[in-house]
Backbone as a ProteinNet text record, in pm:
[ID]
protein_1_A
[PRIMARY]
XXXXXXXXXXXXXXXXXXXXXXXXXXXXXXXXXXXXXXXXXXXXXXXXXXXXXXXXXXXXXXXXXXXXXXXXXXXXXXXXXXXXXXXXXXXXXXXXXXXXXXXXXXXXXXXXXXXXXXXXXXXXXXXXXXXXXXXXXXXXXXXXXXXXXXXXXXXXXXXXXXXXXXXXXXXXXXXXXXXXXXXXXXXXXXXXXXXXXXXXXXXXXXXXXXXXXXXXXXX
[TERTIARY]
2587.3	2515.3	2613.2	2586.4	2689.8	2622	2708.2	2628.7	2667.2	2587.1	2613.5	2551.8	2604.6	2587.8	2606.8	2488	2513.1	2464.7	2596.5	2602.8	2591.9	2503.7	2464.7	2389.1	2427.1	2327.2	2235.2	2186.9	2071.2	1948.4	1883.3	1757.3	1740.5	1655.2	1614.1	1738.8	1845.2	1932.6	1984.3	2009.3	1988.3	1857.7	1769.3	1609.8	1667.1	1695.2	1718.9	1799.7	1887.6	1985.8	1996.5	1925.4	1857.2	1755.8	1670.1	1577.6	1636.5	1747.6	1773.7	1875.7	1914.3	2065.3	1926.2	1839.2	1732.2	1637.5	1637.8	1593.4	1695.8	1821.2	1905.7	1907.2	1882.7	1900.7	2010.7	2159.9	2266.3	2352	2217.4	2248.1	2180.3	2251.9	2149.4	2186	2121.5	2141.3	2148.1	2259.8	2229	2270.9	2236.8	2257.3	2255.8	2227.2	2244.6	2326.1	2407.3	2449.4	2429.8	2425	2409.4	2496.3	2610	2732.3	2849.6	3005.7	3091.7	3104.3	3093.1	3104.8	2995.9	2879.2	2785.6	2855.7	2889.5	2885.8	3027.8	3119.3	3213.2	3155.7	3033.6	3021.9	2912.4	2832.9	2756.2	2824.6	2943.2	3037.4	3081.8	3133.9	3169.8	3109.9	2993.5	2829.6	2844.4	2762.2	2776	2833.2	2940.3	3060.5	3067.4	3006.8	2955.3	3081.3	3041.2	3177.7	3138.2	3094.5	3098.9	2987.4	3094.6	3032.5	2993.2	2839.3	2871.2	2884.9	3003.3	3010.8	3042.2	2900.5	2954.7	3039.8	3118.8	3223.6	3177.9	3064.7	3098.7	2958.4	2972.6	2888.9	2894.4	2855.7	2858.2	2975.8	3023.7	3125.5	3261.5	3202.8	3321	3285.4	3345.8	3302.9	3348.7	3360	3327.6	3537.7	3594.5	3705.8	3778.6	3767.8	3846.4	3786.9	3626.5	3566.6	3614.3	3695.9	3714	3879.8	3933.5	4054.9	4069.5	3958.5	3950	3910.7	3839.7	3751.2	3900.8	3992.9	4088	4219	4210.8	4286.7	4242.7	4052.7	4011.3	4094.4	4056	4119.5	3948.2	4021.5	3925.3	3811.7	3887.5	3840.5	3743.9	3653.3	3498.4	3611.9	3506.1	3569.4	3477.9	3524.6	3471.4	3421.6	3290.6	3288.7	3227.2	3301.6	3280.2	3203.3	3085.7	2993.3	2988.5	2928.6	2947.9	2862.6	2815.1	2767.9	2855.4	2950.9	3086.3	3167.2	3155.8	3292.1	3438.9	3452.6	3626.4	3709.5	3783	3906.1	4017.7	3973.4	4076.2	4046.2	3838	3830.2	3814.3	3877.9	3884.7	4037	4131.5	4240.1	4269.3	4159.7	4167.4	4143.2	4031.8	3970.7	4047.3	4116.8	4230.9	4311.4	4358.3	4462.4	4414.1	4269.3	4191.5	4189.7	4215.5	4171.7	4088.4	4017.5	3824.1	3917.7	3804.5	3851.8	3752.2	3664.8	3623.1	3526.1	3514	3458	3346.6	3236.2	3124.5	3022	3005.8	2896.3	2762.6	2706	2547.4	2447.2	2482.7	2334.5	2410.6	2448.7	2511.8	2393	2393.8	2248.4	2206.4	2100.2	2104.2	2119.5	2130.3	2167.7	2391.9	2372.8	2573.3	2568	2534.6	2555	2541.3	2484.6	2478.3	2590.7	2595.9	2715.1	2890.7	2870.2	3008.4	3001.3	2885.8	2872.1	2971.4	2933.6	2956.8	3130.4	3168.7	3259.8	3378.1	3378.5	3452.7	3429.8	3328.3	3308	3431.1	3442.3	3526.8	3644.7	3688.6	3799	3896.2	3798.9	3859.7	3843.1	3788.6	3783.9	3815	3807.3	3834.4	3754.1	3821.4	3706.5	3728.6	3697.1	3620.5	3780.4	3838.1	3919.5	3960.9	3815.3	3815.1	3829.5	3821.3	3826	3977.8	3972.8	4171.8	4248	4212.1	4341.1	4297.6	4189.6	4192.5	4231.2	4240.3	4284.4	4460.7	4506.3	4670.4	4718.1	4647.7	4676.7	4713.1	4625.2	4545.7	4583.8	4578.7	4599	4732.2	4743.6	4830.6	4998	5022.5	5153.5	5303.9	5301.7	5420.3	5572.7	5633.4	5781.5	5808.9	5994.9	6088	6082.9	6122	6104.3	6194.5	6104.2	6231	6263.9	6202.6	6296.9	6162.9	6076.1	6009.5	5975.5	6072.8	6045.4	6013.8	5892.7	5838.4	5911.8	5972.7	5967.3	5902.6	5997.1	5934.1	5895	5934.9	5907.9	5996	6127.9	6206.4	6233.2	6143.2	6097.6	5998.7	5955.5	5843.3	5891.5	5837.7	5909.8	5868.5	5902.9	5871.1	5755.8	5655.2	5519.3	5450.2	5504.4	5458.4	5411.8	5531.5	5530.6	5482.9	5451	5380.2	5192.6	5159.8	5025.7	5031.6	5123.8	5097.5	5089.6	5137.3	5071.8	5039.8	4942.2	4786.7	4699.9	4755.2	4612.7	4607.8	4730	4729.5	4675.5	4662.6	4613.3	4428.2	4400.6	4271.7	4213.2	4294.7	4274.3	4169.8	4091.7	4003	4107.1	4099.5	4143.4	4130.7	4038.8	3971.7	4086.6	4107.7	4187.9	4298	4351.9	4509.3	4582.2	4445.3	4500.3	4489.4	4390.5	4434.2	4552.5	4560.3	4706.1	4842	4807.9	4979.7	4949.1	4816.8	4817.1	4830	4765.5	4735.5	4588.2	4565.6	4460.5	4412.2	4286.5	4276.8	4283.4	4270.5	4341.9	4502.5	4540.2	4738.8	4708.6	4618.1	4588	4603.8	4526.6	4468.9	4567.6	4668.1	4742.8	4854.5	4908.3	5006.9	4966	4840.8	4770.7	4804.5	4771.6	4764.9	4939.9	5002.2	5145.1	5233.8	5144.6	5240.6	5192.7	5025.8	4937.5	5043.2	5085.6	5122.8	5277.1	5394.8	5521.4	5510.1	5397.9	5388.3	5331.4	5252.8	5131.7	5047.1	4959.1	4889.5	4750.8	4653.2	4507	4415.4	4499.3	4337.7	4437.7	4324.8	4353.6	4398	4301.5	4334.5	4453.4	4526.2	4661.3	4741.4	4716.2	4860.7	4830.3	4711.8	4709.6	4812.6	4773.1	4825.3	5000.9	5076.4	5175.6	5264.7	5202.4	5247.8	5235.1	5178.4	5214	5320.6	5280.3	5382.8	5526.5	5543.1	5641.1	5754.4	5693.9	5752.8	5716.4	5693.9	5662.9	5609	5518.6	5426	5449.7	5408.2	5377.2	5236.1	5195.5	5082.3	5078.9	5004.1	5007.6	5096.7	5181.1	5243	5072.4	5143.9	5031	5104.1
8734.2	8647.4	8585.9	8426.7	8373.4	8362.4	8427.2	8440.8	8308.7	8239.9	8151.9	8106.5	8076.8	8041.7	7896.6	7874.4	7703.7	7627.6	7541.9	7526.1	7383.9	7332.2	7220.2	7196.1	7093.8	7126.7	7070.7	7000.3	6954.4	7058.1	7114.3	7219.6	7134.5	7011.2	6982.8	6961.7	6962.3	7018.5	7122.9	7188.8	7274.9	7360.7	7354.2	7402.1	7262.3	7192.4	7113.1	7192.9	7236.6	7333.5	7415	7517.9	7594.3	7640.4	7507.6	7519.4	7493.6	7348.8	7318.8	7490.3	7566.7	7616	7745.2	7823.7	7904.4	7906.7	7776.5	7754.9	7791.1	7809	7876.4	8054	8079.3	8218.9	8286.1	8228.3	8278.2	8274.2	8186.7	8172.3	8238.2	8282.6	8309.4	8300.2	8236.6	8166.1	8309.4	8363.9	8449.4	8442.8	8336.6	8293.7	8152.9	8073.3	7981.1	7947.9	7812.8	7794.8	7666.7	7667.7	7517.3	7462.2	7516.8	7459.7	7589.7	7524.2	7630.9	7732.5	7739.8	7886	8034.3	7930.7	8053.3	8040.4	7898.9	7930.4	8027.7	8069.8	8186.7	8301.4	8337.7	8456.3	8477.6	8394.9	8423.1	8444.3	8429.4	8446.1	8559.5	8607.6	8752.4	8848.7	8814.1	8935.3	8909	8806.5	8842.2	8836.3	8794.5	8783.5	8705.1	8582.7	8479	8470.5	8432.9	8383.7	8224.9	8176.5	8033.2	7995.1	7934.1	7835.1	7684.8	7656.7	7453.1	7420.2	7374.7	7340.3	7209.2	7139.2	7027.3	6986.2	6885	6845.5	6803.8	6754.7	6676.4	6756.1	6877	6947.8	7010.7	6986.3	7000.4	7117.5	7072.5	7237.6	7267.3	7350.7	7351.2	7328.3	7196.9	7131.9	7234.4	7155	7224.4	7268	7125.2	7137.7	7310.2	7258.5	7390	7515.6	7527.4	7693.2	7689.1	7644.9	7650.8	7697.3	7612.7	7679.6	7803.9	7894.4	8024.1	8086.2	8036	8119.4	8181	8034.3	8094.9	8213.6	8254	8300.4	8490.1	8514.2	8637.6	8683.6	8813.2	8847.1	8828.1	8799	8773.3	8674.6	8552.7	8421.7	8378.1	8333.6	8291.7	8125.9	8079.2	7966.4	7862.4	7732.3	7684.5	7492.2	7483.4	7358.9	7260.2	7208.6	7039.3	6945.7	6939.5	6858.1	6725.3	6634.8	6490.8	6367.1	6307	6180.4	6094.3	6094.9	6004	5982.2	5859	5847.2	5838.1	5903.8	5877.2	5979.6	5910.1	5947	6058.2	6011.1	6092.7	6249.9	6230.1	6406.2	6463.9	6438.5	6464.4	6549.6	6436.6	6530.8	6655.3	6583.8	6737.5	6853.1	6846.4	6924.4	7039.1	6959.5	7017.1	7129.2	7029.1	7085.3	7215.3	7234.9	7306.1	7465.8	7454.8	7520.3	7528.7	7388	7428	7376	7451.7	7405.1	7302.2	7247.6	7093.1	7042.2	6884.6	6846.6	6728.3	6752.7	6666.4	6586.1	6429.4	6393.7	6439.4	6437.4	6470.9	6445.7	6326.8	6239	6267.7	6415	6422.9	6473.5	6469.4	6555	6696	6725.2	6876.2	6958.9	6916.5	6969.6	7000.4	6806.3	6838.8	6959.2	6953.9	7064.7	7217.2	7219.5	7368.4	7433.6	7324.7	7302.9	7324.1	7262.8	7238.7	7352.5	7453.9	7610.9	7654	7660.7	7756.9	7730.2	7606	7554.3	7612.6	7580.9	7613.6	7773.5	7875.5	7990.2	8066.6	7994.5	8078.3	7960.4	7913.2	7862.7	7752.9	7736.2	7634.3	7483.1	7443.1	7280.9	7277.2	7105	7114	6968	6802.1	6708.9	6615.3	6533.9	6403.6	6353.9	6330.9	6255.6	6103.4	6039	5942.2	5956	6117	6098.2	6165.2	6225.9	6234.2	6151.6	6048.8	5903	5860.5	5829.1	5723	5858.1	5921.7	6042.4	6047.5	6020.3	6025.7	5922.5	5780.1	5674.2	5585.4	5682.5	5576.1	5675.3	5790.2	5899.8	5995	6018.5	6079.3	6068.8	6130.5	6083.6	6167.1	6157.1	6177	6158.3	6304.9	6292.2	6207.1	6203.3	6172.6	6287.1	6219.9	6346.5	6484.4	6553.9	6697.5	6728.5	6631	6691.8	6789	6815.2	6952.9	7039.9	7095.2	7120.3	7308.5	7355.8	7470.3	7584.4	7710.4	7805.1	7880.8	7822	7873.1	7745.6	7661.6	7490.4	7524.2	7555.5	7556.6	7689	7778.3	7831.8	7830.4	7723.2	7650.8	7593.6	7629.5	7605.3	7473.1	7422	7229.5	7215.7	7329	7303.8	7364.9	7424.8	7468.9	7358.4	7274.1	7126.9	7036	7007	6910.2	6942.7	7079	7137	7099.9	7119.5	7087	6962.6	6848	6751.3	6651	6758.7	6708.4	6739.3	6836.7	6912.6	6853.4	6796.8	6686.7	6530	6507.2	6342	6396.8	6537.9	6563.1	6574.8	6583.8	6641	6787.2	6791.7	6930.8	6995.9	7107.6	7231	7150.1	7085.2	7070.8	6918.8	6830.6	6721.5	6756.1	6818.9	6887.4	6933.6	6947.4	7066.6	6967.2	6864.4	6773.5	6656.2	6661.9	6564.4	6605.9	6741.3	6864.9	6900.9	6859.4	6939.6	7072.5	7158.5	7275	7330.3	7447.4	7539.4	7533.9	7544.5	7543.1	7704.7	7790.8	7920.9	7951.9	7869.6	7828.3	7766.7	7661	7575.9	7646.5	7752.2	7853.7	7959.3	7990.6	8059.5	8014.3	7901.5	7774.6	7819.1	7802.3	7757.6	7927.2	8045.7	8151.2	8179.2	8165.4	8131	8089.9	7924.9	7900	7929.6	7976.2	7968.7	8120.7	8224.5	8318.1	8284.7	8172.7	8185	8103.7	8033.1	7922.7	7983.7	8093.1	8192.9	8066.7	7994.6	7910.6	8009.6	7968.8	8046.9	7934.9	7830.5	7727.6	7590.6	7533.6	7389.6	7280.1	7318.3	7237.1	7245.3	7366.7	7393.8	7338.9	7348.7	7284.6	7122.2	7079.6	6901.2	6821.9	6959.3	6924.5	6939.5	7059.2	7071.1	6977.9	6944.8	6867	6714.9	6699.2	6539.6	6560.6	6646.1	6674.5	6713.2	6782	6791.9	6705.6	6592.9	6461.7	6532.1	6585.9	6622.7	6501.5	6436.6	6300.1	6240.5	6075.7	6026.3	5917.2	5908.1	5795.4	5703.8	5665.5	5568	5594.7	5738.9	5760.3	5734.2	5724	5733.4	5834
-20929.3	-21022.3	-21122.2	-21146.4	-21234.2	-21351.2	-21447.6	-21622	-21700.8	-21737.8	-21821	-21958.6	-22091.8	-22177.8	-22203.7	-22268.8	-22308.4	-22419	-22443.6	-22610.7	-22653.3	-22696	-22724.3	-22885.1	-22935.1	-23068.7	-23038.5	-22970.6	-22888	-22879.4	-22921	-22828.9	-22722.7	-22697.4	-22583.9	-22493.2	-22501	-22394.9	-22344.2	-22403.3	-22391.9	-22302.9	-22366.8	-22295.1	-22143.9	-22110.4	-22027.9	-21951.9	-21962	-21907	-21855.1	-21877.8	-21894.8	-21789.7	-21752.4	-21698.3	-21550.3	-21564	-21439.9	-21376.1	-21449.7	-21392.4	-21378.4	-21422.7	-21374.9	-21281.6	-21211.2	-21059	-20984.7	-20982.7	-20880.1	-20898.1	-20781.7	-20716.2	-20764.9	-20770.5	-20811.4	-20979.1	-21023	-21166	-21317	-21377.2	-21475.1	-21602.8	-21709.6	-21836.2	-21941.9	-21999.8	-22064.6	-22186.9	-22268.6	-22429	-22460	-22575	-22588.6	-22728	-22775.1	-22897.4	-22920.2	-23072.4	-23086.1	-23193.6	-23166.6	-23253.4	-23188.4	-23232.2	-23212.7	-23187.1	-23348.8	-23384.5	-23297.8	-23340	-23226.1	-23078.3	-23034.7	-22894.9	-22891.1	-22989.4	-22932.8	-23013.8	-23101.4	-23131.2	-22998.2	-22930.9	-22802.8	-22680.6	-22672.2	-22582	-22560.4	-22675.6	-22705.1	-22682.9	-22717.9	-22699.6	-22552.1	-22494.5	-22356.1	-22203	-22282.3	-22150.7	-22087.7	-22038.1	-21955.2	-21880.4	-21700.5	-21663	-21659.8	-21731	-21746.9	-21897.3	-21969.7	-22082.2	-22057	-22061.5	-22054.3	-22186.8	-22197.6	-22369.9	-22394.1	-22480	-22548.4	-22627.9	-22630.7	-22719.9	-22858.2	-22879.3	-23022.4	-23096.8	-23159.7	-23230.7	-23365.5	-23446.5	-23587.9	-23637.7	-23720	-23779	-23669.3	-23591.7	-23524.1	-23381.7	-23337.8	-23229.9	-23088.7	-22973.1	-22825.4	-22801.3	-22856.5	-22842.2	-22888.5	-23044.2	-23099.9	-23045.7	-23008.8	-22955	-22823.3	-22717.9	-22651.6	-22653.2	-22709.6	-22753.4	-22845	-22907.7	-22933.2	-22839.3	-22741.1	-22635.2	-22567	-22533.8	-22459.2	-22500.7	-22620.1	-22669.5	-22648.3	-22614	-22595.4	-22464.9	-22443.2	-22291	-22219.5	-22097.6	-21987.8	-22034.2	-22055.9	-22100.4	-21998.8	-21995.8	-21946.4	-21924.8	-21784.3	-21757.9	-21827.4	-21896.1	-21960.8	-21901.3	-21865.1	-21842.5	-21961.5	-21967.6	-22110.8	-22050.7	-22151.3	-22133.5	-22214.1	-22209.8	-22291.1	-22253.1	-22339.1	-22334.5	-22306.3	-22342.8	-22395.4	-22277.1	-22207.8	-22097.6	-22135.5	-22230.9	-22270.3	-22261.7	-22200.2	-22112.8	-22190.2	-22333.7	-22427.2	-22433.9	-22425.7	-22468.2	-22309.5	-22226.5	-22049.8	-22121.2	-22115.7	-22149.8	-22246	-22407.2	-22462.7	-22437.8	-22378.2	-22289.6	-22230.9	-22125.3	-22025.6	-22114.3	-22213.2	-22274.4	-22391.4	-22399.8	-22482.5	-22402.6	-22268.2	-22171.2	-22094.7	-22061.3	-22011.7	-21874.5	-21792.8	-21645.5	-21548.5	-21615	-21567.5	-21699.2	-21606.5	-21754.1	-21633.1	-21719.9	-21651.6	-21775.1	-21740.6	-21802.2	-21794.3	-21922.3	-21896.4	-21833.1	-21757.9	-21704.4	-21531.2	-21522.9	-21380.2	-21342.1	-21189.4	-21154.2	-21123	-21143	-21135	-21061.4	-20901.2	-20788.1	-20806.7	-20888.6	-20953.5	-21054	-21128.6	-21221.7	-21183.2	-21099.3	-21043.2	-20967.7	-20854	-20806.8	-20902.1	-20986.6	-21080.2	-21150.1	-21166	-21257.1	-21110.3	-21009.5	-20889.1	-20886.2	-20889.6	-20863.5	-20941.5	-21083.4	-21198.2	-21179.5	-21174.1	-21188.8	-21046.8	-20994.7	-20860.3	-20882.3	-20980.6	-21034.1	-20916.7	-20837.1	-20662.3	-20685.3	-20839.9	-20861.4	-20991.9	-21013.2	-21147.4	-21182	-21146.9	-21221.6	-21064.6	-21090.4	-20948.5	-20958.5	-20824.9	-20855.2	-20928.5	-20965.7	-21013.8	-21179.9	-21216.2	-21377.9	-21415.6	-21270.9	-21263.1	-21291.5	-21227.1	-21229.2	-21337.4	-21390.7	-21567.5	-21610.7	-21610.8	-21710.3	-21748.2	-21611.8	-21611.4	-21619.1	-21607.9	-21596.8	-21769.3	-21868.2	-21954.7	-22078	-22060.5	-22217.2	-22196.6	-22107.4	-22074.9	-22132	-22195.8	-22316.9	-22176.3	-22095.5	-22030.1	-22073	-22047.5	-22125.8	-22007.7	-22017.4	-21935.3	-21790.5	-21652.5	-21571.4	-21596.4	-21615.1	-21625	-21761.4	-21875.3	-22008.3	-22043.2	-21969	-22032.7	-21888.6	-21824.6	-21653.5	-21684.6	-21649.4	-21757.7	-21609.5	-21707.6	-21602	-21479.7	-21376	-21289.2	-21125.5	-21214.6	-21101.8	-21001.2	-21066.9	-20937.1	-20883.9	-20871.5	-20781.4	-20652	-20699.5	-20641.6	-20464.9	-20373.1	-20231.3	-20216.8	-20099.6	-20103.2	-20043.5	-19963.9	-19913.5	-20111.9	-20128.1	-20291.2	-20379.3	-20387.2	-20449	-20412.3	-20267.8	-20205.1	-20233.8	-20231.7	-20268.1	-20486.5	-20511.1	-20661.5	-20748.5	-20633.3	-20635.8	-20603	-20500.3	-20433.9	-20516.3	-20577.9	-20653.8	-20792.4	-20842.5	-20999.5	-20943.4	-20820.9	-20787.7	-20774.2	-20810.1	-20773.4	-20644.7	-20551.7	-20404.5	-20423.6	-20292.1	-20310.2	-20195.9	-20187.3	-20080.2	-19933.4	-19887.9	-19780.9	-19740.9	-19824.2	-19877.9	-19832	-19893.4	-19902.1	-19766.7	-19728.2	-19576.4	-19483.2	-19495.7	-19394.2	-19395.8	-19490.4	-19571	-19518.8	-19532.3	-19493.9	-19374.5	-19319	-19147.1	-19176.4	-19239.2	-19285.2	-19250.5	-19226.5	-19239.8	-19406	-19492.1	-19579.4	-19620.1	-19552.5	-19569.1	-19635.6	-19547.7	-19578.1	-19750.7	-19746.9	-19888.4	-19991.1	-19970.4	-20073.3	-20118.9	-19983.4	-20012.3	-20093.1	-20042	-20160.5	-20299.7	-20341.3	-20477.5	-20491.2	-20454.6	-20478.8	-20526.3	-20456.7	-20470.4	-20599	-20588.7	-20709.6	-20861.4	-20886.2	-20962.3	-21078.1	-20916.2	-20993.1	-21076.6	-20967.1	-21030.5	-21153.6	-21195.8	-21301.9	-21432.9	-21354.3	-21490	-21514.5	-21372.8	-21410.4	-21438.9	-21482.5	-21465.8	-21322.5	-21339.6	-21240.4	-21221	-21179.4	-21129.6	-21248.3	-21354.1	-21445	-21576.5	-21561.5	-21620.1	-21538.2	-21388.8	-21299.8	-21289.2	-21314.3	-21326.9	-21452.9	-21615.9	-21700.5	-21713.9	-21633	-21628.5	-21529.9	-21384.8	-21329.7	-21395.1	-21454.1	-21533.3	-21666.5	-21735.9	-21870.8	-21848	-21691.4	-21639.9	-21572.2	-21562.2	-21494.1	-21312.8	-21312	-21131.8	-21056.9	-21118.5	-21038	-21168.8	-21191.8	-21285.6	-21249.2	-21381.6	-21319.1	-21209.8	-21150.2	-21017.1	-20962	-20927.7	-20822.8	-20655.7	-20574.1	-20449.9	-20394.2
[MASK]
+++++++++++++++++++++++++++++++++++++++++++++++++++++++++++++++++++++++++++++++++++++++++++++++++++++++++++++++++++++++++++++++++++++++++++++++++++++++++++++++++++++++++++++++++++++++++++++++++++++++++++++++++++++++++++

């Protein structure tokens, strides 16, 4: 069963939320917040392996509780919610620690899906909010003047899987790209996730761009 908490200052979104993610069999809603601060003192109480947390909420917004969330041990995976199509709080996001980020008016069959998804840590955002993401906010050094320990350990099927997985490739993607088993896929990602001390998909999107590894509109 996937535990989830969800934080909106909204009630009726919440109660929206709620309702859609409690028609699934494998889901179950176990707290709600309606600002920051509750959504990390509700976190704490009940462990959730997944937060949907809105970004723009009174006091202390979705951003900064997410970047405390990540600082507990055995950090709950965090998906960012939003009205807002901008590209800027996609990247804060990332860089906050949440491991996907979805608009609100997604559908509820998506949203269930994207709990399951983020909760077994195997996705992260659409490849289409990948590319305006790296294309458009993305403050990229020079290649290599920030190359983080551990890259060049990285084998060359290692590097070729790390970025597939920063252009927003899924597992299934990847393996047919490299002529791979998605077993082999998984094992790559298992691989380099450990020589990098990544946690997910969406730390190795942010390191492979900050790293000079790919740069925007590479193809």
């Amino acid at each position: 069963m996937i535990r989830v908490v969800v934080a909106d200052d909204q009630a009726l979104v919440r109660g929206g939320f709620r309702l859609i993610l409690q028609t699934q069999p494998d889901i179950e809603v176990v707290g709600e917040a309606a600002d920051g601060r509750e959504a990390v003192a509700r976190t704490r109480e009940q462990r959730p392996d997944v937060v949907l947390m809105d970004i723009r909420m009174p006091g202390m917004d979705g951003l900064e509780a997410t970047r405390r969330l990540m600082t507990t041990q055995n950090p709950p995976r965090v998906l960012m919610l939003t009205t807002f199509d901008l590209d800027g709080y996609v990247y804060d996001a990332l860089r906050a620690g949440a491991s996907g980020f979805l608009l609100k008016d997604v559908r509820p069959e998506q949203l269930a899906d994207a709990v399951r998804a983020v909760a077994a840590g195997d996705t992260l955002l659409a490849p289409a909010i990948t590319r305006r993401l790296v294309e458009q906010y993305l403050r990229r050094p020079p290649p290599g003047a920030r190359t983080p320990l551990g890259l060049g350990e990285l084998t060359d099927r290692e590097l070729d899987v790390l970025r597939l997985v920063a252009r927003g490739r899924s597992n299934q993607q990847i393996a047919g790209t490299l002529f791979l088993g998605e077993s082999t896929v998984k094992t790559h990602l298992t691989h380099l996730f450990a020589k990098l001390g990544l946690r997910d998909r969406a730390q190795a999107v942010v390191l492979a761009y900050e790293s000079g590894l790919i740069q925007p509109g590479d193809d």
